[in-house]
C-alpha positions in Angstrom: 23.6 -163.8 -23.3 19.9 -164.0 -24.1 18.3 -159.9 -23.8 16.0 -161.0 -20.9 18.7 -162.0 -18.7 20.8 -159.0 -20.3 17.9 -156.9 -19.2 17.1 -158.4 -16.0 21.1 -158.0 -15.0 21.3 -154.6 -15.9 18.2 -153.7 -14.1 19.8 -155.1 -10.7 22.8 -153.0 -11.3 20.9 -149.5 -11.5 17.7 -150.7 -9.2 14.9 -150.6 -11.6 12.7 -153.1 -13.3 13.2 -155.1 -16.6 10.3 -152.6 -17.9 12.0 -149.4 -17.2 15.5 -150.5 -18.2 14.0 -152.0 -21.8 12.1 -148.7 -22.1 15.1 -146.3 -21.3 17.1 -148.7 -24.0 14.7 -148.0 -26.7 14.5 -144.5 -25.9 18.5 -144.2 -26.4 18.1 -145.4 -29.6 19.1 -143.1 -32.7 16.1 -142.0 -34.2 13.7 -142.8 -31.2 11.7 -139.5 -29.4 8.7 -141.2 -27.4 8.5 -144.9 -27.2 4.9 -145.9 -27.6 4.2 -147.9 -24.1 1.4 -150.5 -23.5 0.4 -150.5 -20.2 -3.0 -151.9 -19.5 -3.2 -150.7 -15.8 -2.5 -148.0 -13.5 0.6 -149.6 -11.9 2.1 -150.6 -15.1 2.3 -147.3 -16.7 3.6 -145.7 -13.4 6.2 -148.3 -13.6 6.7 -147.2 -17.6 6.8 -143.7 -16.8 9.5 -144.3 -13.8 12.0 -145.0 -16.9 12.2 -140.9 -17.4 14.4 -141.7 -14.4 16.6 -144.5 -15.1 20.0 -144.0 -16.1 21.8 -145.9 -18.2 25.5 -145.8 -18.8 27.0 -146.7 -22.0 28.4 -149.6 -21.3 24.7 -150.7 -19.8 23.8 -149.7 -23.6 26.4 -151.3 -25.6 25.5 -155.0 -23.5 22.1 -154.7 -24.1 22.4 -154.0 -27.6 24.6 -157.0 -28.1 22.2 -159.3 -26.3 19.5 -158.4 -28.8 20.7 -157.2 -32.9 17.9 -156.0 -34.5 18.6 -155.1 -38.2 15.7 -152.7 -39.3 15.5 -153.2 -42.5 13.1 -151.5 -44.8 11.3 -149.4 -44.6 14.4 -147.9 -42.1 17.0 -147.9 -44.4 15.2 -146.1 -47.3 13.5 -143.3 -45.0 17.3 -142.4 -43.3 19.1 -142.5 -46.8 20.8 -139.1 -47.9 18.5 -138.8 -50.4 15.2 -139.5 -48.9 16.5 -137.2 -46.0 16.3 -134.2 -48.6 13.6 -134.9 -50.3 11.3 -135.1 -47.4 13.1 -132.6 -45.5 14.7 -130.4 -47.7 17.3 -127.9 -46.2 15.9 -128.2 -42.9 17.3 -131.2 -41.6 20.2 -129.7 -39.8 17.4 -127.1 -37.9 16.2 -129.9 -36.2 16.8 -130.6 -33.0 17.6 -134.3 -31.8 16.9 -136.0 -29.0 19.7 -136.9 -26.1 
């Protein structure tokens, strides 16, 4: 399935748009805190902020993910290696706390 229709199907399942159901998928990903958003008006960043609200199940999760792989590459894989997870943060890591 291609990820807009993957997108656009979940979003008629849970009753939000395409924009707030792509949002909330990027911020459930590992790693992710604040998704940077680029809304040009007033209505479209009200309709990017609505995603705070949007629920997604894991199952909603795991299809969108499969609709759209994304391998990261580098500069990812280097800056979440064991190594370069020490070095920048030391004995600190764990102390963290992660987002949900």
């Amino acid at each position: 399935m291609a990820a807009a229709a993957a997108v656009a199907e979940v979003a008629a399942e849970v009753g939000a748009t395409a924009s707030q159901v792509a949002i909330t998928w990027v911020r459930r990903q590992p790693g992710t805190i604040i998704p940077i958003l680029g809304a040009r008006t007033e209505v479209q960043i009200k309709d990017n902020l609505a995603s705070l609200d949007v629920d997604l199940s894991d199952e909603h999760l795991r299809r969108l993910s499969e609709a759209s792989p994304i391998k990261l590459g580098f500069p990812r894989d280097f800056l979440e290696s064991k190594n370069v997870q020490e070095l920048i943060f030391g004995e600190t890591r764990g102390l963290l706390d992660r987002p949900s």
